[in-house]
C-alpha positions in Angstrom: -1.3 37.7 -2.8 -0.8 39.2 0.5 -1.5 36.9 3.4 -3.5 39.3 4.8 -5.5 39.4 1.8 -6.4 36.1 1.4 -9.7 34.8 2.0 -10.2 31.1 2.6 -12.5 28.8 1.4 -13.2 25.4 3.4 -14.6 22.7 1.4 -15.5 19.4 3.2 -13.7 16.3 2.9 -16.0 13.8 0.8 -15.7 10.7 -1.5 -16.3 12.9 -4.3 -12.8 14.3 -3.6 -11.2 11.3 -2.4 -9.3 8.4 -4.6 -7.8 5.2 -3.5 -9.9 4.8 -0.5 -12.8 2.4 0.0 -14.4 3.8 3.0 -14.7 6.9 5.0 -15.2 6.8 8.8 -16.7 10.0 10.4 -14.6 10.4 13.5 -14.8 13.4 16.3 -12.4 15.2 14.3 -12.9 14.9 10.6 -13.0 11.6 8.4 -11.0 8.7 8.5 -10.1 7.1 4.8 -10.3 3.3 5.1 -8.4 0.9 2.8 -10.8 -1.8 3.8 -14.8 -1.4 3.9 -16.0 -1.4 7.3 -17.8 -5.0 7.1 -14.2 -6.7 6.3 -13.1 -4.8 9.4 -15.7 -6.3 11.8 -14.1 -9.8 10.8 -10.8 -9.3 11.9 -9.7 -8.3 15.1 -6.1 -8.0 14.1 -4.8 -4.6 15.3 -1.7 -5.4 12.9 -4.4 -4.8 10.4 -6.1 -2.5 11.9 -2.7 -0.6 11.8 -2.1 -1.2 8.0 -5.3 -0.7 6.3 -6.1 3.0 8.3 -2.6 3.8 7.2 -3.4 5.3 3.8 -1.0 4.1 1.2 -2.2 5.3 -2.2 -5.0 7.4 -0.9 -5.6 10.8 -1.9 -7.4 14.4 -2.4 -7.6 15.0 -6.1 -9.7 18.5 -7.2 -10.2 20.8 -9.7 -9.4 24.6 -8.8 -7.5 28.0 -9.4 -6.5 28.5 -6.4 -2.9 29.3 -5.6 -2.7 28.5 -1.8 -4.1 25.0 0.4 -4.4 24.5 3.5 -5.4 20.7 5.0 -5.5 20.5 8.8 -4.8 16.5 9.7 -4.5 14.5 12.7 -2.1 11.6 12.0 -1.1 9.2 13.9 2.6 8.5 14.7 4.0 5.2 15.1 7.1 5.1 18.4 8.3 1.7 18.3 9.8 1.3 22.3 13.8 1.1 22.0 14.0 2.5 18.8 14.7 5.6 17.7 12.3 8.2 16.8 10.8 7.7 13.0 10.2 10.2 10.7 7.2 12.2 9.9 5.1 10.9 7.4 5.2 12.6 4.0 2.5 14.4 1.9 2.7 14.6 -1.9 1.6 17.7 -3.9 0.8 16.8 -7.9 -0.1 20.0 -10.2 -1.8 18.5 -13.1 0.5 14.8 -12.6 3.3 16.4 -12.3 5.5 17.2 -9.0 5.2 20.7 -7.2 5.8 20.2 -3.6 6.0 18.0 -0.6 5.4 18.6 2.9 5.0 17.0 6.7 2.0 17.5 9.5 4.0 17.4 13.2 2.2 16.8 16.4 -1.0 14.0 16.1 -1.6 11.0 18.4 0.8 8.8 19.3 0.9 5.0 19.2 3.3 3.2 20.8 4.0 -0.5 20.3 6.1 -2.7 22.1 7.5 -5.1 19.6 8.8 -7.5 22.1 5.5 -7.9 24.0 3.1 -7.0 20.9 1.5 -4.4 22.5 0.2 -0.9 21.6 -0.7 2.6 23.6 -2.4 5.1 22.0 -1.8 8.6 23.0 -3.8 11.6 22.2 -2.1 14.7 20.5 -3.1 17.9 18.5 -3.9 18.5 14.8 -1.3 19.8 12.7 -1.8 21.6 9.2 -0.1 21.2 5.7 0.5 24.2 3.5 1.4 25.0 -0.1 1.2 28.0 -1.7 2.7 29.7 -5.0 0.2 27.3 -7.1 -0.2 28.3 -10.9 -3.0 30.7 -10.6 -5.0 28.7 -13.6 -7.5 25.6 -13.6 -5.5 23.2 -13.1 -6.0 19.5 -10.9 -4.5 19.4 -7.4 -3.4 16.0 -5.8 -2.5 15.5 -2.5 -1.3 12.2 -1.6 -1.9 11.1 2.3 1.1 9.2 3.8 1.4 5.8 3.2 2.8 4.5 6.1 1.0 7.4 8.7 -3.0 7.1 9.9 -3.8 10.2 9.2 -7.6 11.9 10.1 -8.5 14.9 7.7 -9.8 17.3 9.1 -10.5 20.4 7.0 -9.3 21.2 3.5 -8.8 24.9 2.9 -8.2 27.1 -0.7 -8.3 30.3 -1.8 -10.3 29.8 -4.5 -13.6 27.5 -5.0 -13.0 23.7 -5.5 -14.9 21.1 -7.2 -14.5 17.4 -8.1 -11.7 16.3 -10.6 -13.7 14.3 -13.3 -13.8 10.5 -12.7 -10.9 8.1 -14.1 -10.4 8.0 -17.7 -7.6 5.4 -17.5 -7.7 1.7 -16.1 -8.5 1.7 -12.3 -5.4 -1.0 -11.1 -6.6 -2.5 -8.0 -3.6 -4.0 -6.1 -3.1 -6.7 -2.7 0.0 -7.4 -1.2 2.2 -7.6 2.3 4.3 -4.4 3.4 6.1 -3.7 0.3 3.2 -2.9 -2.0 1.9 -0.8 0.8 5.2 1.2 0.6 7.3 0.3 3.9 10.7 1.9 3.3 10.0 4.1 0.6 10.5 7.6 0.0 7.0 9.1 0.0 3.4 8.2 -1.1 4.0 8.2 -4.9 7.4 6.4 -4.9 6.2 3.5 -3.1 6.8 0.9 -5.9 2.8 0.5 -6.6 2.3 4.4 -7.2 5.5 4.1 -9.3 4.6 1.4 -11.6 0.8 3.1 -11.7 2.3 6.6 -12.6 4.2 4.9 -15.5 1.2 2.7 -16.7 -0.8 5.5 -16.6 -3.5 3.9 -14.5 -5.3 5.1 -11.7 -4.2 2.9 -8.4 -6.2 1.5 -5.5 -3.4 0.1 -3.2 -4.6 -2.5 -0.8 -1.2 -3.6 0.1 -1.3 -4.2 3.8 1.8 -4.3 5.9 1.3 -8.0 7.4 -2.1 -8.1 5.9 -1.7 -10.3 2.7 -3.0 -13.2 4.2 -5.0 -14.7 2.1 -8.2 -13.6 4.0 -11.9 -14.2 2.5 -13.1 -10.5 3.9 -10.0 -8.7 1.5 -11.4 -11.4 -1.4 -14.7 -9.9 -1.0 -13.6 -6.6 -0.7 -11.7 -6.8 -4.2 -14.8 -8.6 -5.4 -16.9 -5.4 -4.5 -14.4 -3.5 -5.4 -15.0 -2.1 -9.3 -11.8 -2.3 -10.8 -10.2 -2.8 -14.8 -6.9 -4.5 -13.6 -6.5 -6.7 -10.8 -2.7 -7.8 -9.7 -2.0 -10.2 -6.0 0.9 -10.8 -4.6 1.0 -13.3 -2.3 3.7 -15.1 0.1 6.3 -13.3 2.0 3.3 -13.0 5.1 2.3 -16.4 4.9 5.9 -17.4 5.5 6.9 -14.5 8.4 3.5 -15.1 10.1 4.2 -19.2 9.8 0.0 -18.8 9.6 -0.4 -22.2 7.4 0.7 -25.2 5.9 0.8 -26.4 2.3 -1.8 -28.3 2.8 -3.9 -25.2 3.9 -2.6 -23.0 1.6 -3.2 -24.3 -2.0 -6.9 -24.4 -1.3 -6.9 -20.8 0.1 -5.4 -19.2 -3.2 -8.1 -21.1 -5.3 -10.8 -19.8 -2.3 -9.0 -16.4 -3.2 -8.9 -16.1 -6.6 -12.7 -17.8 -6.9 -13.8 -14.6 -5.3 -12.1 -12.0 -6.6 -13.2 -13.4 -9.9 -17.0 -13.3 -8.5 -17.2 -9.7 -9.3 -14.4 -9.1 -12.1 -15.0 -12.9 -14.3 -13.3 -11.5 -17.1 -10.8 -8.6 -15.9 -7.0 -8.8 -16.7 -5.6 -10.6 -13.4 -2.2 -11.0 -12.5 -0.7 -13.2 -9.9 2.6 -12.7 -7.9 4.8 -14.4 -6.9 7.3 -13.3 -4.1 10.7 -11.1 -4.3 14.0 -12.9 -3.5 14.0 -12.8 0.2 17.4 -14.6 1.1 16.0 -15.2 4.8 13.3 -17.3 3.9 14.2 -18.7 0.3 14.0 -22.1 1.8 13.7 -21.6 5.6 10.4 -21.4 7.5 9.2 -18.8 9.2 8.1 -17.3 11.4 9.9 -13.6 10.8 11.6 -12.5 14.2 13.2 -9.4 15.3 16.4 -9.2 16.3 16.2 -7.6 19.4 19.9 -5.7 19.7 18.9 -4.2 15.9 16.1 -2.0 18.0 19.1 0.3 19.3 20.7 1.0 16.5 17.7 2.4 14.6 17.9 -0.4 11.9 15.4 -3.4 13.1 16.9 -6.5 11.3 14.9 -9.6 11.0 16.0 -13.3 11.3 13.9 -16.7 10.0 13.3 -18.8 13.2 12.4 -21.7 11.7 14.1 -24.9 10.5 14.6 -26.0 6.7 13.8 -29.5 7.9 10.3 -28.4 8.5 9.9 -28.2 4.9 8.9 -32.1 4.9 5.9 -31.8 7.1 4.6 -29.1 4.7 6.0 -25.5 5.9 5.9 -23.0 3.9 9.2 -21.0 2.4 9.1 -18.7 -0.6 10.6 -21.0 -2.8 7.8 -23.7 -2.1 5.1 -20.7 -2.3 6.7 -19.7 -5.9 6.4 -23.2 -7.1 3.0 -23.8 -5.9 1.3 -20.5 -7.3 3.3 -20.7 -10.9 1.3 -24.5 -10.7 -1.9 -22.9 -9.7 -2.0 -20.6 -12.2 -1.1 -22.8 -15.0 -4.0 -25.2 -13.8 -6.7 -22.5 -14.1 -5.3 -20.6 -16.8 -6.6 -23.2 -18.5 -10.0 -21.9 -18.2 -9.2 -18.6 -17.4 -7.1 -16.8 -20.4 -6.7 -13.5 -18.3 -5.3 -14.7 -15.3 -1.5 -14.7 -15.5 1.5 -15.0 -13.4 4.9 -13.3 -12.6 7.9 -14.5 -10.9 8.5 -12.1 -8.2 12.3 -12.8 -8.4 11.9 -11.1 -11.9 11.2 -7.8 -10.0 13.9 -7.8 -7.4 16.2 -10.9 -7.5 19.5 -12.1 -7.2 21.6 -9.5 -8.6 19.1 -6.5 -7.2 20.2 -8.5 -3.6 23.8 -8.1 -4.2 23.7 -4.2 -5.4 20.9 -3.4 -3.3 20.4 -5.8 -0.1 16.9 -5.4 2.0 18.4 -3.5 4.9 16.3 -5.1 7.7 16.5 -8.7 5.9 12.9 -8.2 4.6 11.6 -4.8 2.9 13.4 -2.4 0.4 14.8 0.5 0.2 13.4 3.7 -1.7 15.6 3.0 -4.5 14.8 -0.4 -4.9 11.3 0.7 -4.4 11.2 2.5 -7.7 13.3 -0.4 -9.5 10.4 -2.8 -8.7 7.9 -0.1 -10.1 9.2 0.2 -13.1 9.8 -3.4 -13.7 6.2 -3.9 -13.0 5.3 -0.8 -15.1 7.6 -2.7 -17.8 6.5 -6.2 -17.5 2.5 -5.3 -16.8 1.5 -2.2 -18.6 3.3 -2.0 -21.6 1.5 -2.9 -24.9 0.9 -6.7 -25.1 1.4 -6.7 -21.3 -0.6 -9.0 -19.1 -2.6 -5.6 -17.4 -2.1 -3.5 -20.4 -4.7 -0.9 -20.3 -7.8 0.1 -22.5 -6.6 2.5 -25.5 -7.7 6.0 -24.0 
């Protein structure tokens, strides 16, 4: 069609449209999607996790429509880390019924700037930006459009040329996943090859990612949120934060998984649950954190991390990722007991020794995008398969 022939249609951004978000904020501009509800938001004033759950990993529009051109007008929010080079923009995934048909960027948007060395941040206003894709199959068909996962990003107004309506609910297993800054994607290529969006793409499951860059802490208000949260599959991966932050001691931390699970299993008593344990992390195999940057790595444009604490420390009950593995693979045995869904995976069985030496974490702690889709299909292998510990329903 002629672009001067088109006519546009502007259909609002609601939660009828909207997956893999638990709340929707109504800002000045459009609507912000929220990977935690608003009441576990008000009990943290972490703007780390501020950061991570507004950053909408796993979010996005799904609809129903013939149109063969889409407009969506955005407002993201760049991150400029002082020192560093610029970073990319963030990336938006097009899906024509499940299948890939286009990707695409938003330029301009605020600005936040954070000083790594003083643990700072400035926010700086900027302009909307829009995100096109045209040449759609000119049938019924379902659109998705994933946010990006790493990139706060307002929506402002979604535009077709050709009437929209909701895409009918999920007929799979809703997965509903928590973990630190590799299940929320860092490092990976775009939204749906984060390793989570992988594995769910594989297990044919629909995903709600509550991976949180820094954020797997163990906290009650994400516990409750998963509670509240209706979900078939439940998987946590815990420990890689609890070491870089250095936030508690064994002592602390065995109660705080039971805590954990106790309320996750509030709201899902009987639902497949599957605990993690974490990825080989030479840094911190047996050293303490916390996580530092190296501050010369800031110039180069490729931050490297070192473990600043001392193996010594092990003795008065710090936490490294082998203790963490050893304790969780207990824990779970204990209540498995009682609770014949919840099972456990060795995160070294995902990305281990050998996946180190052919494909090494390039800042000492995250992985690559190639690694990034090893580790989803591993999980998609180990979790979703039939017999598998989250295998879903028959359709």
């Amino acid at each position: 069609m002629p672009e001067h022939e088109r006519t546009w249609i502007t259909t609002p951004v609601t939660a009828d449209i909207l997956r893999g978000a638990l709340d929707l904020e109504h800002t000045a501009h459009g609507v912000l999607p929220h990977r935690l509800p608003a009441r576990a938001r008000a009990q943290c004033a972490d703007g780390q996790l501020a950061m991570a759950e507004s950053q909408p990993s796993g979010v996005r529009l799904v609809f129903r429509t013939r149109a063969t051109a889409v407009e969506l007008d955005t407002l993201p929010t760049k991150r400029v880390y002082v020192g560093a080079p610029p970073r990319p923009d963030g990336v938006y995934d097009l899906l024509v019924d499940g299948r890939p048909a286009g990707r695409g960027t938003v330029a301009g948007g605020n600005t936040l700037r954070i000083d790594m060395s003083s643990g700072t941040f400035e926010n700086r206003p900027g302009p909307a930006g829009t995100l096109r894709f045209t040449g759609l199959p000119e049938r019924d068909k379902t659109v998705e459009i994933w946010l990006p996962h790493d990139e706060t990003t307002e929506l402002v107004a979604l535009r077709t040329d050709a009437p929209v309506e909701p895409a009918p609910g999920p007929r799979r297993g809703v997965w509903l996943h928590h973990g630190s800054s590799i299940s929320h994607g860092s490092d990976a290529e775009s939204p749906t090859t984060t390793w989570p969006a992988r594995a769910a793409a594989l297990g044919g499951v629909e995903l709600i990612n509550l991976g949180l860059g820094g954020g797997a802490l163990l906290d009650p208000f994400t516990a409750r949120a998963m509670r509240d949260t209706p979900a078939d599959l439940i998987s946590v991966k815990l420990g890689i934060n609890l070491v870089n932050t250095d936030l508690m001691r064994l002592r602390a931390f065995t109660p705080a998984v039971h805590g954990f699970l106790d309320t996750i299993r509030e709201g899902h008593p009987t639902a497949p649950l599957l605990v993690v344990s974490p990825l080989l992390c030479p840094l911190h195999e047996d050293t303490p954190g916390p996580s530092v940057l190296d501050p010369g790595s800031l110039a180069t444009g490729v931050l490297r991390f070192r473990a600043a604490g001392d193996p010594a420390e092990r003795a008065a009950g710090k936490l490294t990722l082998t203790v963490i593995r050893d304790e969780l693979s207990r824990i779970v045995r204990q209540r498995a007991a009682d609770d014949p869904n919840l099972h456990h995976l060795d995160g070294r069985d995902l990305y281990g020794e050998a996946d180190f030496a052919e494909l090494p974490l390039p800042d000492g702690l995250h992985p690559d995008a190639a690694t990034h889709r090893r580790i989803g299909e591993r999980f998609a292998a180990h979790a979703f398969t039939k017999g598998g510990p989250l295998a879903p329903p028959p359709a």
